[in-house]
TORKOL-4160 file (C-alpha; in steps of 0.2 Angstrom, whole numbers, padded with zeros to 4 digits, m for minus):
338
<pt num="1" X="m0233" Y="0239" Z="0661"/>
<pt num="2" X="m0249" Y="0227" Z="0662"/>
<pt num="3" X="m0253" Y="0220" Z="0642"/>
<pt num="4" X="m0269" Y="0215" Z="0634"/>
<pt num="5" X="m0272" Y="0198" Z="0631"/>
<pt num="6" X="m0272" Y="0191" Z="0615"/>
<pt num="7" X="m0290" Y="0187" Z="0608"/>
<pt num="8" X="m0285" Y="0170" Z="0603"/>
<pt num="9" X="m0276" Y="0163" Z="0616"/>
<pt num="10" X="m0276" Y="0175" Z="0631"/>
<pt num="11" X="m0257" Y="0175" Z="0632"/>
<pt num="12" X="m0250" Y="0192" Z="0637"/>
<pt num="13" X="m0238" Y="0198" Z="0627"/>
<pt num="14" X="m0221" Y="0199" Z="0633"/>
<pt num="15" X="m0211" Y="0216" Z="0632"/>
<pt num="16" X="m0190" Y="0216" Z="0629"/>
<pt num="17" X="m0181" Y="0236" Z="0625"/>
<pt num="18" X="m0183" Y="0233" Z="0607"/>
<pt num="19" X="m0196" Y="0221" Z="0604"/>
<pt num="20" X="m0212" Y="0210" Z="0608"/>
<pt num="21" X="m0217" Y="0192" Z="0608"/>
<pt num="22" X="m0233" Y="0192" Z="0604"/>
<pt num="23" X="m0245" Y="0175" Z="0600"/>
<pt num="24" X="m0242" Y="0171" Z="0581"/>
<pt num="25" X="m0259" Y="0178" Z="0569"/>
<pt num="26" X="m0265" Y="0172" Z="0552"/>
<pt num="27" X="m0260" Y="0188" Z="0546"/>
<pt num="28" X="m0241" Y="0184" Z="0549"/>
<pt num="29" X="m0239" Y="0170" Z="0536"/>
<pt num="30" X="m0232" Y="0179" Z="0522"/>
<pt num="31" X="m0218" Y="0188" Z="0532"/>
<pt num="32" X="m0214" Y="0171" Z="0541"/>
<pt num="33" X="m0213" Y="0165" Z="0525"/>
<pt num="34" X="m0201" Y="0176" Z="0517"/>
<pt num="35" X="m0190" Y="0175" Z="0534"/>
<pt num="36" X="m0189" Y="0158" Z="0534"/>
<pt num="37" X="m0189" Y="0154" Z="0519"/>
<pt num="38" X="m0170" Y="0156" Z="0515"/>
<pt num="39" X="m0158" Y="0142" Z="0516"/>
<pt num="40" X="m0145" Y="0154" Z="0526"/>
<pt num="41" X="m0159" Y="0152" Z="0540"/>
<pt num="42" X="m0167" Y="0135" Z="0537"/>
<pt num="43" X="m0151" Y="0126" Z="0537"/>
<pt num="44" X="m0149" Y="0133" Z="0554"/>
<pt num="45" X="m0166" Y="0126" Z="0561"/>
<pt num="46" X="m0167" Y="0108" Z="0565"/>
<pt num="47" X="m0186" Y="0106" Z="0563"/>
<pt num="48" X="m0188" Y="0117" Z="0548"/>
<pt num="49" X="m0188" Y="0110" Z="0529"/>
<pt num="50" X="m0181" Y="0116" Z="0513"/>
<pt num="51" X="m0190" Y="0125" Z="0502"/>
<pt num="52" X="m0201" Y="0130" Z="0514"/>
<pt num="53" X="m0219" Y="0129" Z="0508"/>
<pt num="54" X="m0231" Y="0142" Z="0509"/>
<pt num="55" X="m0245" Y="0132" Z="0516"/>
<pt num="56" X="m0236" Y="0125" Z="0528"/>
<pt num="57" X="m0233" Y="0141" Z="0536"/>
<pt num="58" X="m0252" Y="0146" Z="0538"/>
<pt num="59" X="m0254" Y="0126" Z="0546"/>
<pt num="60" X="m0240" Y="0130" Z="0559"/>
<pt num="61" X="m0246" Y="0145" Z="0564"/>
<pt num="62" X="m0263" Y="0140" Z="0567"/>
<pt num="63" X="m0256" Y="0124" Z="0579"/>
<pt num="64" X="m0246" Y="0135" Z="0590"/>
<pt num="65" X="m0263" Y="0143" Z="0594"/>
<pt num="66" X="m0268" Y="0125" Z="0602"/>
<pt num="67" X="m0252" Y="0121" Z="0609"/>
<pt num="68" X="m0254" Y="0136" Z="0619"/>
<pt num="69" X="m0271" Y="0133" Z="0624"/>
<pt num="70" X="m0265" Y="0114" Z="0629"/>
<pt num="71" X="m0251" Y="0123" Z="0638"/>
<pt num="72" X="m0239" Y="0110" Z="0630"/>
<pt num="73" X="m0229" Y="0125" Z="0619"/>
<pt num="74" X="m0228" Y="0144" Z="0617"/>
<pt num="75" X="m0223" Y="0149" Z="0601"/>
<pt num="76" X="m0220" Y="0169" Z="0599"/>
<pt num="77" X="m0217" Y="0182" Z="0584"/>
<pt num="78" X="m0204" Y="0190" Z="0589"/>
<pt num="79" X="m0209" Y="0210" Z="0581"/>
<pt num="80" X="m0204" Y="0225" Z="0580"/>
<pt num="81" X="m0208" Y="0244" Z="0573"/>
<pt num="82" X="m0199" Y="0253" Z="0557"/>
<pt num="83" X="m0208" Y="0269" Z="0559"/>
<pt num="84" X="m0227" Y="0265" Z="0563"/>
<pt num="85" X="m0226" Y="0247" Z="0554"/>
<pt num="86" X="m0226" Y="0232" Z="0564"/>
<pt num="87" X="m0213" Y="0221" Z="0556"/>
<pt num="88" X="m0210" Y="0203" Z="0560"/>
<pt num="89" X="m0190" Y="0199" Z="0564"/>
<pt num="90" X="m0192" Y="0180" Z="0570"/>
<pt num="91" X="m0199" Y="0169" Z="0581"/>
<pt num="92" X="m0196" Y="0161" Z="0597"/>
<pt num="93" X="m0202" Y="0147" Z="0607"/>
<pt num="94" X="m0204" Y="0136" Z="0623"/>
<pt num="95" X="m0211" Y="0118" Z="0621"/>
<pt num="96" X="m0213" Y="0108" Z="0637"/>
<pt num="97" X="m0210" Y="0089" Z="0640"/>
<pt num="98" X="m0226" Y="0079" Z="0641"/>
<pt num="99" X="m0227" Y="0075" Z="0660"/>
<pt num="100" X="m0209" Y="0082" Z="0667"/>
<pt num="101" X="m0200" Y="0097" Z="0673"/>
<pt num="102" X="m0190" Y="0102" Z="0657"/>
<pt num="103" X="m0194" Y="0113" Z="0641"/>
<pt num="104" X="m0186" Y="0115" Z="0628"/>
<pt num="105" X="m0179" Y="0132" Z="0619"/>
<pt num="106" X="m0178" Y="0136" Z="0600"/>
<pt num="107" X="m0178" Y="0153" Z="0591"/>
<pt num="108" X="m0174" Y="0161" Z="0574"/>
<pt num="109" X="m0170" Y="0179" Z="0569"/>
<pt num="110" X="m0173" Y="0182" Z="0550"/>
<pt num="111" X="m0155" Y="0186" Z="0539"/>
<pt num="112" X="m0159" Y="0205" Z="0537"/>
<pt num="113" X="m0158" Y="0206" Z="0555"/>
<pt num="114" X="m0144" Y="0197" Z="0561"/>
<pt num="115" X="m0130" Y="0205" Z="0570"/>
<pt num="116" X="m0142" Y="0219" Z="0578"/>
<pt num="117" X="m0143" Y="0208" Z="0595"/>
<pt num="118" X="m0163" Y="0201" Z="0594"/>
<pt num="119" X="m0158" Y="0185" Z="0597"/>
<pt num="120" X="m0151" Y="0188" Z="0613"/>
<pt num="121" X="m0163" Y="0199" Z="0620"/>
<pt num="122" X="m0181" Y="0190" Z="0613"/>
<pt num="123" X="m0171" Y="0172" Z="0617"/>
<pt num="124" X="m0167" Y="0180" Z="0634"/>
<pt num="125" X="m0183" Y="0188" Z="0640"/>
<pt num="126" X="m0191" Y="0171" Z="0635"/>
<pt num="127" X="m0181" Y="0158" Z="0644"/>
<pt num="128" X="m0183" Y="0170" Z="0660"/>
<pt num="129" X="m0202" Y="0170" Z="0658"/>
<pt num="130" X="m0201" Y="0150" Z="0659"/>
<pt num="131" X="m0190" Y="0147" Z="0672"/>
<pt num="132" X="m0203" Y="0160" Z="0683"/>
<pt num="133" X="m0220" Y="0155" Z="0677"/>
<pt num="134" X="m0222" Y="0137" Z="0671"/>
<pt num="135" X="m0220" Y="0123" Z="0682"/>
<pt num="136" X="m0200" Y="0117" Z="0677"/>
<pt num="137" X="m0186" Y="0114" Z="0683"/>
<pt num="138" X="m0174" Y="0117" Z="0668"/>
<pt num="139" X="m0172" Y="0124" Z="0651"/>
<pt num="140" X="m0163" Y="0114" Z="0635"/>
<pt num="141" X="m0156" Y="0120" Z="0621"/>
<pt num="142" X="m0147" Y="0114" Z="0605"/>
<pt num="143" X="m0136" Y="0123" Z="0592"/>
<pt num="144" X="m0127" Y="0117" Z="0577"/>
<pt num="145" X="m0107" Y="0114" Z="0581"/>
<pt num="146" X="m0103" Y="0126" Z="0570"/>
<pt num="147" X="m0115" Y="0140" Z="0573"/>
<pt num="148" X="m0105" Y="0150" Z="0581"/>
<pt num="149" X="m0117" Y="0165" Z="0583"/>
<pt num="150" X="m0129" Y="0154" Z="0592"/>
<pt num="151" X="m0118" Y="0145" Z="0603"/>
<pt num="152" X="m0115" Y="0164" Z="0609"/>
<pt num="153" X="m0130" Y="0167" Z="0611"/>
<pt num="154" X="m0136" Y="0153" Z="0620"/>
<pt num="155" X="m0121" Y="0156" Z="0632"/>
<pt num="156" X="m0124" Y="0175" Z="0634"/>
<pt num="157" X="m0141" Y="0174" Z="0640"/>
<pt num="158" X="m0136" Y="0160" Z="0656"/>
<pt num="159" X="m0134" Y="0144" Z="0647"/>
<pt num="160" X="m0121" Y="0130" Z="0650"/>
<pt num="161" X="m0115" Y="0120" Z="0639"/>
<pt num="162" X="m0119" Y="0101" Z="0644"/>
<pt num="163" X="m0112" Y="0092" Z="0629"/>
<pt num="164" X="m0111" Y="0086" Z="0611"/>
<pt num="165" X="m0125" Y="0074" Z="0602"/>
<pt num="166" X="m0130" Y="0071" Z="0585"/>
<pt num="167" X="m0149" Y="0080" Z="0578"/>
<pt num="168" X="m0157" Y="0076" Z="0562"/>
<pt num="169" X="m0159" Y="0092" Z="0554"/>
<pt num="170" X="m0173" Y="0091" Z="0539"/>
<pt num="171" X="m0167" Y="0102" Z="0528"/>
<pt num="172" X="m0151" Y="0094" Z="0527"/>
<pt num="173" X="m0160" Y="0078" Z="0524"/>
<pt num="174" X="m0150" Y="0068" Z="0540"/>
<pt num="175" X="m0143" Y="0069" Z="0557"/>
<pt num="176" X="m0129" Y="0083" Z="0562"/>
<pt num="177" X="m0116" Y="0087" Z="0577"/>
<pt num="178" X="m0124" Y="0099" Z="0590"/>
<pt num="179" X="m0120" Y="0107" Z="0605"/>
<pt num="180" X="m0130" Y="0101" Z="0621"/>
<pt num="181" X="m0135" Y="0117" Z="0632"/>
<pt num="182" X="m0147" Y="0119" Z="0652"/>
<pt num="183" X="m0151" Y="0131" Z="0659"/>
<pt num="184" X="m0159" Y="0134" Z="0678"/>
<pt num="185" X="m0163" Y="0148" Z="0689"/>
<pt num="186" X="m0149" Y="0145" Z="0696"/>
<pt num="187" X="m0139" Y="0150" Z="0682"/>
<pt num="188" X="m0149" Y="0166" Z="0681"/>
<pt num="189" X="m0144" Y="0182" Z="0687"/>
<pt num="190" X="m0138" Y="0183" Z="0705"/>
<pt num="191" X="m0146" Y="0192" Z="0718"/>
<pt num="192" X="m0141" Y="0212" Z="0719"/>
<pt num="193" X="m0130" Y="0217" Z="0733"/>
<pt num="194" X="m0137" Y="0221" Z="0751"/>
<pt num="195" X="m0130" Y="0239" Z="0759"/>
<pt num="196" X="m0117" Y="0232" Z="0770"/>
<pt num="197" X="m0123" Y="0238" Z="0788"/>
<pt num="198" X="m0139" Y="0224" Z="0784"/>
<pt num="199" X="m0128" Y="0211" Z="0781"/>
<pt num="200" X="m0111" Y="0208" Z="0790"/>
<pt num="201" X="m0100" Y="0195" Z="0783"/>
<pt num="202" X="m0100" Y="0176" Z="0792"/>
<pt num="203" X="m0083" Y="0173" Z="0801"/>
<pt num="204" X="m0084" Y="0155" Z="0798"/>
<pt num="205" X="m0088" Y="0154" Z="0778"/>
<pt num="206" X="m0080" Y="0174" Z="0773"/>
<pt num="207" X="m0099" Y="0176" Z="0765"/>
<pt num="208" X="m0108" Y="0189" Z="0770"/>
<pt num="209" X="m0125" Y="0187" Z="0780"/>
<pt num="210" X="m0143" Y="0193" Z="0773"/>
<pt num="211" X="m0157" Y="0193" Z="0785"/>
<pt num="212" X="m0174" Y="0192" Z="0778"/>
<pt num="213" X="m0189" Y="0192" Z="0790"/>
<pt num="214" X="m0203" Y="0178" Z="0781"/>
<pt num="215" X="m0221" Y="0176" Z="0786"/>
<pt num="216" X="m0236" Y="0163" Z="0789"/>
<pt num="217" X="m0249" Y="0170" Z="0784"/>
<pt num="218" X="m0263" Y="0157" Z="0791"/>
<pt num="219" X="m0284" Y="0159" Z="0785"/>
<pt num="220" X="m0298" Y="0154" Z="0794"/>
<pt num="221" X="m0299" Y="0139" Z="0785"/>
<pt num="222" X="m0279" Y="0131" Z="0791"/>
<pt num="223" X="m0273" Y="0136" Z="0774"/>
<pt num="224" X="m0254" Y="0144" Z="0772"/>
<pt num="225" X="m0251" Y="0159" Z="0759"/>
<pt num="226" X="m0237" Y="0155" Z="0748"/>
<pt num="227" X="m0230" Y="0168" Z="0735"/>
<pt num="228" X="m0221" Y="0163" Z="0719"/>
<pt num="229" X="m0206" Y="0174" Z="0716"/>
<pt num="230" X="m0209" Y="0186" Z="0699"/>
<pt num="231" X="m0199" Y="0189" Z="0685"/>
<pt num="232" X="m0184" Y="0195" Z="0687"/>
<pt num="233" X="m0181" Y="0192" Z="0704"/>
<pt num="234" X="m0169" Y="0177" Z="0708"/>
<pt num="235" X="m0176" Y="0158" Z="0710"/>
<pt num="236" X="m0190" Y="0167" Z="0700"/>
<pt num="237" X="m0205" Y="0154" Z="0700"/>
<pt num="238" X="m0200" Y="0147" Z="0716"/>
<pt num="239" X="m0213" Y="0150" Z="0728"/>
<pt num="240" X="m0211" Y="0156" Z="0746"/>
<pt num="241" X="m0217" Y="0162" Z="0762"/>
<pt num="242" X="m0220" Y="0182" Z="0760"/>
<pt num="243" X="m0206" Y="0194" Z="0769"/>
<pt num="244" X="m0191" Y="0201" Z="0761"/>
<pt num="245" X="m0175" Y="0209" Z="0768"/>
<pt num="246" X="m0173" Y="0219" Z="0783"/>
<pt num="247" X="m0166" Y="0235" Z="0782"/>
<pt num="248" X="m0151" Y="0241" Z="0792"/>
<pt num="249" X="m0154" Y="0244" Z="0809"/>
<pt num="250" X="m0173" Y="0238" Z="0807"/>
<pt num="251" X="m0179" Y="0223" Z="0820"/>
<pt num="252" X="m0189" Y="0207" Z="0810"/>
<pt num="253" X="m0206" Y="0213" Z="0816"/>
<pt num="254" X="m0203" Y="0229" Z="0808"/>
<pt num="255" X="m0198" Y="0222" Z="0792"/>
<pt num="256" X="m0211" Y="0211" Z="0790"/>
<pt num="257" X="m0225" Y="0224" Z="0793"/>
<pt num="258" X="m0219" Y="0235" Z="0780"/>
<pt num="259" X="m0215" Y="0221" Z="0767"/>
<pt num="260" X="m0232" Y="0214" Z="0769"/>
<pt num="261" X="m0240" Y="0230" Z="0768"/>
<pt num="262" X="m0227" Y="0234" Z="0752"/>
<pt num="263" X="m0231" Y="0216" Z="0743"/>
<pt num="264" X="m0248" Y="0212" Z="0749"/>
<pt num="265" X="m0258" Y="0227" Z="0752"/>
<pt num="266" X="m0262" Y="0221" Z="0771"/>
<pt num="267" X="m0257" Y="0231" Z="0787"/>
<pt num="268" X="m0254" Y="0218" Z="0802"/>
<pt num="269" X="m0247" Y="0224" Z="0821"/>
<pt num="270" X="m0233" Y="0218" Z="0830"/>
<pt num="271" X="m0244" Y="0208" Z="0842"/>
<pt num="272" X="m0251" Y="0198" Z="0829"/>
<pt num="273" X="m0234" Y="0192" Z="0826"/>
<pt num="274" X="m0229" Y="0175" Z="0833"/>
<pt num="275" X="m0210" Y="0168" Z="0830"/>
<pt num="276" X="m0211" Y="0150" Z="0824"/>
<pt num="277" X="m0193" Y="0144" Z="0819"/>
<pt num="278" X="m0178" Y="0149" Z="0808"/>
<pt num="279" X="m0170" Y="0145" Z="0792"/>
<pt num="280" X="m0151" Y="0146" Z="0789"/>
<pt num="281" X="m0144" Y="0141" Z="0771"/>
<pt num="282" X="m0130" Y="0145" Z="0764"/>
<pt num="283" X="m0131" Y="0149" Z="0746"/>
<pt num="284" X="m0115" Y="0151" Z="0733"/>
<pt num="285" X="m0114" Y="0170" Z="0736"/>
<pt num="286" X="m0120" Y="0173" Z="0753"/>
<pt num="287" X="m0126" Y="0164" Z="0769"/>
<pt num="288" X="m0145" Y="0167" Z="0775"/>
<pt num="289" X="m0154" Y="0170" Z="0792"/>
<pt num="290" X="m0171" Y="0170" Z="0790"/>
<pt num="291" X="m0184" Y="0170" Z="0806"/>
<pt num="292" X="m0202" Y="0164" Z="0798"/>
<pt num="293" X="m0215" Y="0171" Z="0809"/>
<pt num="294" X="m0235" Y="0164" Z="0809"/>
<pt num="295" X="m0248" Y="0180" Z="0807"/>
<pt num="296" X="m0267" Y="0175" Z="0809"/>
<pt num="297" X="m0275" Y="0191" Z="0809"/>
<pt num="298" X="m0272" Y="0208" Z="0797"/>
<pt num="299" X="m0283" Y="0219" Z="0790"/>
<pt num="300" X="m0285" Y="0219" Z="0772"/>
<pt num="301" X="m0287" Y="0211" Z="0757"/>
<pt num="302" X="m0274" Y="0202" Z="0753"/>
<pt num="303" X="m0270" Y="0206" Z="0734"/>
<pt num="304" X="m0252" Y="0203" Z="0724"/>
<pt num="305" X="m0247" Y="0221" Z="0723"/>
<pt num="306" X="m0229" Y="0217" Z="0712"/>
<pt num="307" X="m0237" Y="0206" Z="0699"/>
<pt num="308" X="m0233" Y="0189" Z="0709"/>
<pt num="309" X="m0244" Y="0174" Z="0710"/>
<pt num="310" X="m0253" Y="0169" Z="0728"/>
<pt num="311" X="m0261" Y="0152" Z="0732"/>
<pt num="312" X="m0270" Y="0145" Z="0747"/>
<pt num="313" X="m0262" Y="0130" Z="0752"/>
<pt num="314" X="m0266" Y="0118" Z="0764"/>
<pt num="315" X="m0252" Y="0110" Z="0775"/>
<pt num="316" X="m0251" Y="0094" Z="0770"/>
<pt num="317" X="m0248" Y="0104" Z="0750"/>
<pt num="318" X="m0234" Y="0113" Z="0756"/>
<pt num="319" X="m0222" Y="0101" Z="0750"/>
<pt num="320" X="m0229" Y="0102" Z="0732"/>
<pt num="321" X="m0224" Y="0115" Z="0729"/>
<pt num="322" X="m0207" Y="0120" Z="0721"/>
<pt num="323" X="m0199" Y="0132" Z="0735"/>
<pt num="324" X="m0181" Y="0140" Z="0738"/>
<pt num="325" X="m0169" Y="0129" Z="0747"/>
<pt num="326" X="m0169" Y="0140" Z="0761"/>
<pt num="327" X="m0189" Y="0138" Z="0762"/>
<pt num="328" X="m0190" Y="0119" Z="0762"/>
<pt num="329" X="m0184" Y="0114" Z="0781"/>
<pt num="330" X="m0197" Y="0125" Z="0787"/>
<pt num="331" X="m0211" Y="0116" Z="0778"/>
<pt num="332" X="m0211" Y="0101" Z="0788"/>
<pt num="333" X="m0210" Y="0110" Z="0805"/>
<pt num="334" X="m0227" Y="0121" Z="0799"/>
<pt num="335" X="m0236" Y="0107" Z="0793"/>
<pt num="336" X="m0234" Y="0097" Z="0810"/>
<pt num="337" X="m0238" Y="0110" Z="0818"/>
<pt num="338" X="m0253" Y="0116" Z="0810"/>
């Protein structure tokens, strides 16, 4: 489902089962308010004071509209429908470091919905939408000690907990016990199983092997296409050399023209396919074999035809950019060679 952007920042909203997580408008301060207005919830919430003044929630909406447009934070209204009415259940946010590789996490569901599961899924689709499209590394979290429901939900959607520390909460007027929590893409979902005739099991580790077939693609001008890895894919955000899996019984070459046609609209010939080098990388769950080819020629525009994000790079680039463990090695080789 493609989304219209918002007016007002041009941020997309983001769609769970249940809800969206939508930019924040004028027009939600009096809901926000009445949510968050409750002690119940603002005891919970670190940054948050006590009474909660009413002005304060038109001035805090109107700054997430700049932190988004700075790219330093996304703060979403989480919403959803009772009949044909729009209501507003909570909020959920992502607030990057100045200048590193880390975000931060918060959220809060208003009383009158607790227990129904919006936490975990508008919490969830938003830490997944980090880790695959803003330039991190790791996501953190905090929960009061004794917020049991939170820890849960924290740990449910792929969290670890890294620790204990000690947080000034304002409306308790001083610091509290917390619970320390990261999260990475490695901790996301693992990748779906491969039909067993395409992936026979390594003697020497017991995993079994997945072959993918991966490709160069090279422009006129020297310049390497790299494809960053969508949503709900694993590592997503990661970016890579295009290809994907062979299917059983089907060579490299084979699986590279119809995964190229598949991902990037572009029909290329065996004879414009030239092996380069290899990767092999053992991962936690299974051990890859992946032969990257070099294509110079295809017809065709190429177009991201499963939502993913493309880029030119030049060689002496590659290495800026975050890639797979598996992808890395066969920088260096490419860019020596090109």
């Amino acid at each position: 489902m493609t989304d219209a952007l918002s007016p007002a920042t041009g941020f997309a909203p983001l769609r769970t089962e249940r809800f969206t997580l939508r930019a924040l408008r004028a027009e939600d301060a009096p809901a926000l308010h009445r949510l968050v207005n409750d002690w119940e919830v603002a005891k919970m919430l670190a940054r948050v004071p006590f009474p909660y003044p009413r002005g304060l929630a038109e001035e805090w909406i109107a700054s997430t509209a700049v932190q988004m447009e700075e790219g330093s934070a996304w703060h979403l209204a989480i919403t959803g429908h009772e009949g044909d009415r729009e209501v507003l259940v909570g909020c959920v946010g992502i607030t990057r470091e100045p200048n590193g590789t880390r975000a931060e996490l918060g959220y809060w569901v208003g009383r009158r919905f607790w227990g129904h599961g919006a936490a975990s899924e508008a919490a969830g689709r938003m830490l997944r939408w980090a880790l695959a499209n803003l330039p991190i590394e790791r996501v953190v979290a905090s929960a009061l000690a004794d917020n049991t429901r939170s820890n849960a939900v924290l740990r449910r959607i792929g969290f670890r907990e890294t620790g204990t520390g000690m947080q000034d909460f304002v409306s308790r007027g001083g610091a509290m016990p917390v619970r320390l929590f990261e999260a990475g893409r490695e901790d996301m979902d693992a990748p779906a199983a491969t039909p067993a005739a395409a992936v026979p099991e390594a003697a020497a580790t017991g995993k079994r092997m997945l072959l993918v077939a991966a490709c160069a693609l090279i422009d006129a001008d020297g310049r390497v296409l790299l494809a960053r890895r969508p949503e709900g894919k694993p590592l997503a955000g990661l970016w890579e050399f295009p290809g994907g899996k062979m299917h059983a019984g089907e060579t490299p070459e084979a699986a590279l023209i119809r995964e190229l046609h598949e991902e990037l609209g572009i029909d290329v010939t065996e004879a414009c396919l030239a092996p380069f080098a290899f990767a092999s990388h053992g991962y936690e769950a299974f051990h890859l074999l992946m032969p990257l080819y070099l294509c110079r020629r295809w017809r065709g525009t190429v177009t991201g035809r499963e939502g993913q994000a493309l880029a030119w790079v030049r060689p002496e680039k590659l290495a800026s950019y975050p890639m797979p463990p598996a992808d890395v090695p066969l920088v260096a080789l490419l860019r020596d060679f090109l």
